[in-house]
Every structure is written in structure tokens, then in C-alpha cells.
N, C-alpha and C positions, 0 to 999 in steps of 0.2 A: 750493175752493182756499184757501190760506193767506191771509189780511188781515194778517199781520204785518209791524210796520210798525219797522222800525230808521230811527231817524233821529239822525245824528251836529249836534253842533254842541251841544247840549243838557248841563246839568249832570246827572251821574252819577246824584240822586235820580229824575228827570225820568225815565232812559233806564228805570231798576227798574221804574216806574209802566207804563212802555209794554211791559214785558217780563212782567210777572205779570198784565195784563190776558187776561181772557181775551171768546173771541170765539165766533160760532157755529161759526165755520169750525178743522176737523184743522188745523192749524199745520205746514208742511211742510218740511220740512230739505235745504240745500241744499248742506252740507258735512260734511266726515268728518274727524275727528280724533283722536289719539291721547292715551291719556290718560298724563302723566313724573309720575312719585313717587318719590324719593328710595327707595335698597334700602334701608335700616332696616324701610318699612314693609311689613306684611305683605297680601302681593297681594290674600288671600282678605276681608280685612279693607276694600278700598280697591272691591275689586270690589262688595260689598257696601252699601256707601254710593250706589255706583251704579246699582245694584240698586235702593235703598229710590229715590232720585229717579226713577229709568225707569220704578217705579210711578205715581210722580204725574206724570208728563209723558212718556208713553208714547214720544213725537217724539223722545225721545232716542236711542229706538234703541240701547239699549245693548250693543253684543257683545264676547265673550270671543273670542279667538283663541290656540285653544290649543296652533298650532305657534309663534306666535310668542312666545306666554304677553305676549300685550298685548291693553291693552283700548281699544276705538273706542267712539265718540262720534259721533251726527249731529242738528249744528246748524243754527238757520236764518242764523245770521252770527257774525264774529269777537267782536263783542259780545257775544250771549251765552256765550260762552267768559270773560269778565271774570269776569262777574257771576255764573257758576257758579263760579268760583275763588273768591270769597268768599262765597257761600252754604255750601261746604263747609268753608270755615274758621269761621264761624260756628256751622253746624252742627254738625258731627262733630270739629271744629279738625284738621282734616289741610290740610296742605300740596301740594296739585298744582299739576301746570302742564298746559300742551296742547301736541303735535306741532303741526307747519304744517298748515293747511286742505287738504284734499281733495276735490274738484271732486267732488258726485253725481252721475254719469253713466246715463244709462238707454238705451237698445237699442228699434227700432219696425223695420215693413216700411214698403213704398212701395207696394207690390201685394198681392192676396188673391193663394194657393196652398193646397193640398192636400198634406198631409203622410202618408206612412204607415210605421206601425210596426206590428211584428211579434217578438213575443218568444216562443219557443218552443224553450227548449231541451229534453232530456229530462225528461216529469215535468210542466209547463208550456205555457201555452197562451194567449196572448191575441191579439189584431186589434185595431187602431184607425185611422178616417179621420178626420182634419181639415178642416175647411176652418177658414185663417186667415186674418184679413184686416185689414187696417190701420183702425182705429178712430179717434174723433173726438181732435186731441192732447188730455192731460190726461185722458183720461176714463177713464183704467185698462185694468183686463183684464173684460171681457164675455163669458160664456160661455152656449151655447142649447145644444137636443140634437132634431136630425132624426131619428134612428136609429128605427127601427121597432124596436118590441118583439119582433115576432117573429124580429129577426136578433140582438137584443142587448136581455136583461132590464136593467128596470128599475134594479136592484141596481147593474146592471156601467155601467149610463150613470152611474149617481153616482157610483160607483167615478174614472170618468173625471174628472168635474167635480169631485170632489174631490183630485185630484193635478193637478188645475190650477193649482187655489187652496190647495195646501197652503202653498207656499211663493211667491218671488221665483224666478221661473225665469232664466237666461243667456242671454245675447242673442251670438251667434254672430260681434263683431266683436269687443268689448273684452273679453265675460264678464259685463257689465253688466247690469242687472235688464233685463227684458221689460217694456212698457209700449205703452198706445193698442193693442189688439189683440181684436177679435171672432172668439171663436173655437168653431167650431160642430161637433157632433162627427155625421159625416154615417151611419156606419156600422161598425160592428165584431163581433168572433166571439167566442166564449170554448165552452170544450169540459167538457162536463158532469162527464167526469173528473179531468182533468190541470190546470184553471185553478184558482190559489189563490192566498195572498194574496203581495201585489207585481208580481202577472203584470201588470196592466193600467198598475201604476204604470210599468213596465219600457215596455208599449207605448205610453203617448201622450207619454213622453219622447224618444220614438223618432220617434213621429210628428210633433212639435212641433219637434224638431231640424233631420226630413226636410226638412220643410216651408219653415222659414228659410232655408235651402241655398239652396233652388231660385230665392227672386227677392231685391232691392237691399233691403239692409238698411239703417237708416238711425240713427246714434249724434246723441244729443238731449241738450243742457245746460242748466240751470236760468236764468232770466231775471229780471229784477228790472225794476220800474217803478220811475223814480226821480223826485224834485223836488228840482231844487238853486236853492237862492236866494242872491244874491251880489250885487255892486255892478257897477254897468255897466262900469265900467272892465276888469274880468276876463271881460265874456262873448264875447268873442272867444278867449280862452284856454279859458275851460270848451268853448266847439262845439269850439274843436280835439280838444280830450281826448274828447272824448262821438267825435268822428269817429276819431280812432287805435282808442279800445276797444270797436268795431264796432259802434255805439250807433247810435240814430236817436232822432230828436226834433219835438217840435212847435217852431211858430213861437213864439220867447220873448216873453213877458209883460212890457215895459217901465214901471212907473211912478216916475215922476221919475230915481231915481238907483238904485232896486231893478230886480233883471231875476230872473225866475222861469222855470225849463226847466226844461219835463216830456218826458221819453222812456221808450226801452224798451233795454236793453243785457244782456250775459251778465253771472252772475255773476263769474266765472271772472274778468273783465276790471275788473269794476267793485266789488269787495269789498275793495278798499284804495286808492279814490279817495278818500275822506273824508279821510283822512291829506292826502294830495299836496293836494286843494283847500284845507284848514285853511292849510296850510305858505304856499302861493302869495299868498293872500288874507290873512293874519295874523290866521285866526280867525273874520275875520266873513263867512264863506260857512257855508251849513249844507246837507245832503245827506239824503234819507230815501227808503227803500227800500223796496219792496213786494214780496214774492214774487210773478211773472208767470205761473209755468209752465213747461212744458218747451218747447221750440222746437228745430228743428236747430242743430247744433252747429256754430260759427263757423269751427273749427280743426279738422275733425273728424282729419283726415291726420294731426298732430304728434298728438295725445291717441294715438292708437290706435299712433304708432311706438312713443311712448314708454311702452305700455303693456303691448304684446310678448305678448299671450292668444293661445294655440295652441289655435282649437277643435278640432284633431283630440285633442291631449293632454289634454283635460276627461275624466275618468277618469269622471264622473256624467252626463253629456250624448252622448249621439252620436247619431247617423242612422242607423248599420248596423241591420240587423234581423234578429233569429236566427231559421232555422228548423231542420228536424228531419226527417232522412229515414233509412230503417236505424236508428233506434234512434241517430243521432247529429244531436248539434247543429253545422248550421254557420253561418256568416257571410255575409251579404247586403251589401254595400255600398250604402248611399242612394240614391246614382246609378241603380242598378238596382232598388231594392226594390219599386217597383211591378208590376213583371212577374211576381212572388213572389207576390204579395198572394192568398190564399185569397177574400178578400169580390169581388174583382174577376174570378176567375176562373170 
């Protein structure tokens, strides 16, 4: 987990120090943002720059978006966002700025199920069963493999486990990355003739869709440990704020005329408190933050209105499973594709 540590109140030297330090721990990003350059400059030119940095600090996550021809960014806070605006002026002397922050949102279950897929149109041939199942939070994606060789070679179980982990798969509420999930591949088919390459990809994206469907999915937000130090006078105002932006807290730290409160709150809530504490206090309050992890999501209802993801419209994701009778391919709806299932029958 991330040990990075943003703490406002500090002079600008001070924050660089805590920002180029490095640690043992991947450095995690808890926001998304866009990257505004003046049209003068040339995109290929600007993408590039970010490019050569996404080399050295992988966490940046750098993507191109090529309907939109803009390019994203993920941060661990608005801070860094500064201090990348003058490193690349320095650097390169180019001129950016950044879109408003975007919340990184991630996708889990609440229950194990069993998913399956089946892709077999003419020509083509694969099976896959799943079992998925809600894993420890924070601890990614897990994957084993039950299948007996003799129903499914060796080759085709890797085959599976690697279109697991090939990518960041969609999580069936927002679209949002799949996360905390053990996922075990119980059994499947492949046909000595007809199976070739993408068959399997086609079925454990089928199966891993199926599977979601069937039980509570559950949308997870990024969390921040925080320590705000401040003068007694204000810690009544700070619990209030820590209570409006869904926070919790330990009992504060009183000495003399300092008061010290540590808790735990979203990012989403608490990634433009520094400003408001600074304002209230005249400066002398100071805020530092910890990447916590993921947790369930505070809001999860308004994220998701305002997010509008149609998993039936995922043009790369479904649950249907094709099969193949007469020399034609048809369609299995989810809901039913168990009854379908070749390994079951």
C-alpha cells in the first residue's frame, strides 16, 4: 500500500522533498486528471513528455484517449499536480495545466459465485467455469486453477489466467476497474479442431461478466488517513468538518493550546480540506494525508447516477454466450447460460 504522505501547511521546498522521496511501497493514485495545453502545441510532442515521465514514475498511469484525443493522468493528490506543472516547465519548458480531479473508483462483489462462458461460434470453440469470490480489500486480483488436465490442458488453463491479468477488467456498476477478487478457474473445454487464438479470451470474459450478474456488487473509493494539527480554539470546527465529510476519528490529542486529530475519511471528501482549514484558521492549522486504501463507497448512489455506465452497452464485456448448432452461431442470454453449458452436461 502507498506510504505517501501529502501534507499541506509546509513551504513549497519542504512538500518537493516529500514528493521525490521514495519508499518501498508502489505509490498509489487516487485521482485522474486531464491534461489543457494551449493548441499551438503539438499533441504528439506534449504526449511525449509524458511519456518520457510515465517512464520514471510508472503511478502516473499515463493514457492517450484517442476518441477524445486527450490525454489523462493519475495522481496521488492536487499537489502533485503543482509540482508536475513545474517540473515540466523546467524540463521540457512547456506550458500545462490540469482538468479538475477525478475520483478513482474501483468495482468488488460481496459474495463468491460461479460464472460461465461459452464462445462458440462457427470455426471456434472454448468453455470456462469460474468461481469468483470476494477477496481480502486492497489485496488485488488472485487467481488459482482447479481444472483437471484431463478436461482442460495445461496451455488453455494459462491461456485463462492470462486474460485475467492481461488487463484492468470492468466492474458491472460504473465500468470501473475490478478489484479484491479470488478468482479460481474450476473447469473448462476447448475442441482439438476449431479452438484458436481469442477463443478462451472470448470465454472467461464471458464467464467473469456471467458471474458479476448473478450476486451485489459493491463500488469502492479511495481513503486517506489524515493528522490535522491546529489550535484549540478551531477543534470544534475541525470534528464538525471531519463529521459533514463522512470521516471518523480518534479522540484528540490536547497539549496546552495544540490539538492533534487523527482519523480516516474519503478522498473524494477530504482532498480540498487543506484550503478551507488554511482560510478558517489563518494558516496556522496544517493537514497530512496518507493513502488508506480502498473501502466502500460513501455516496455510492449519486457516483453511479452521475456516471450513467450501461453494462448491457459494453460492446467488450457481456455475459451472453455463443453457441453453435447446424453450422450456426446463436446467442445464450446469462440468465440461462448455465443450462447450455457443455462441461455441466
Amino acid at each position: 500500500m502507498g506510504d505517501f504522505v501529502i501534507e499541506y501547511g509546509l513551504e513549497k521546498e519542504e512538500i518537493e522533498k516529500i514528493y521525490s522521496r521514495k519508499t518501498k511501497y508502489e505509490m498509489t493514485p487516487t485521482l485522474k486528471s486531464k491534461v489543457k495545453f494551449d493548441n499551438s502545441l503539438n499533441i504528439k510532442e506534449v504526449l511525449n513528455v509524458f511519456e518520457i515521465l510515465n517512464k520514471e514514475e510508472p503511478a502516473l498511469n499515463v493514457l492517450w484517449d484517442e476518441n477524445l484525443k486527450e490525454i489523462h493522468i493519475h495522481v496521488m493528490g492536487k499537489i502533485q499536480l503543482e509540482i508536475l506543472k513545474e517540473v515540466i516547465k523546467e524540463r521540457f519548458n512547456l506550458d500545462v495545466d490540469f482538468g479538475k480531479c477525478e475520483i478513482l473508483y474501483k468495482e468488488s462483489i460481496l459474495k463468491s459465485t460461479i460464472g460461465y462462458g461459452h464462445f462458440e461460434p462457427l470455426g471456434h470453440y472454448a468453455e470456462v467455469h469460474l468461481l469468483v469470490e470476494p477477496n481480502t480489500r486492497n489485496s488485488g486480483i488472485t487467481f488459482n486453477s482447479k481444472a483437471h488436465v484431463d478436461d482442460l490442458a495445461i496451455g488453455h488453463q494459462n491461456l485463462v489466467k492470462t486474460h485475467i491479468f492481461e488487463k484492468e477488467h470492468r466492474g458491472i456498476l460504473g465500468g470501473y476497474p475490478l478489484v479484491d477478487l479470488n478468482i479460481t478457474l474450476l473447469t473448462g473445454r476447448a475442441h482439438k479442431k476449431h479452438t484458436s487464438g481469442g477463443d478462451f479470451r472470448q470465454a472467461t470474459l464471458r464467464a467473469l461478466r456471467q458471474g458479476l450478474e448473478k450476486v451485489e456488487n459493491v463500488l469502492l473509493e479511495p481513503y486517506y488517513k489524515f493528522k490535522i494539527k491546529t489550535n484549540l480554539d478551531y477543534m470544534g470546527r475541525v470534528i464538525s468538518d471531519i463529521q459533514k465529510m463522512n470521516g471518523e476519528f480518534e479522540t484528540p490529542i490536547i497539549n496546552e493550546n495544540l490539538v492533534t486529530i487523527e482519523g480516516r475519511g474519503p478522498v473524494a471528501t477530504f482532498m480540498d480540506y487543506s484550503l478551507e482549514l488554511s482560510a478558517f484558521s489563518k494558516g496556522s492549522s496544517s493537514v497530512s494525508f496518507i493513502f488508506d486504501g480502498y473501502d466502500r463507497c460513501h455516496n455510492s448512489d449519486y457516483v453511479l447516477e452521475h456516471r450513467s455506465y450501461d453494462k448491457n452497452g459494453d460492446s467488450e464485456y457481456t455475459s451472453n454466450s455463443i453457441f453453435c448448432s447446424k453450422g450456426q452461431g446463436y446467442v445464450v442470454k446469462g440468465s440461462e447460460a448455465k443450462l447450455h453449458m457443455h462441461c455441466i452436461k
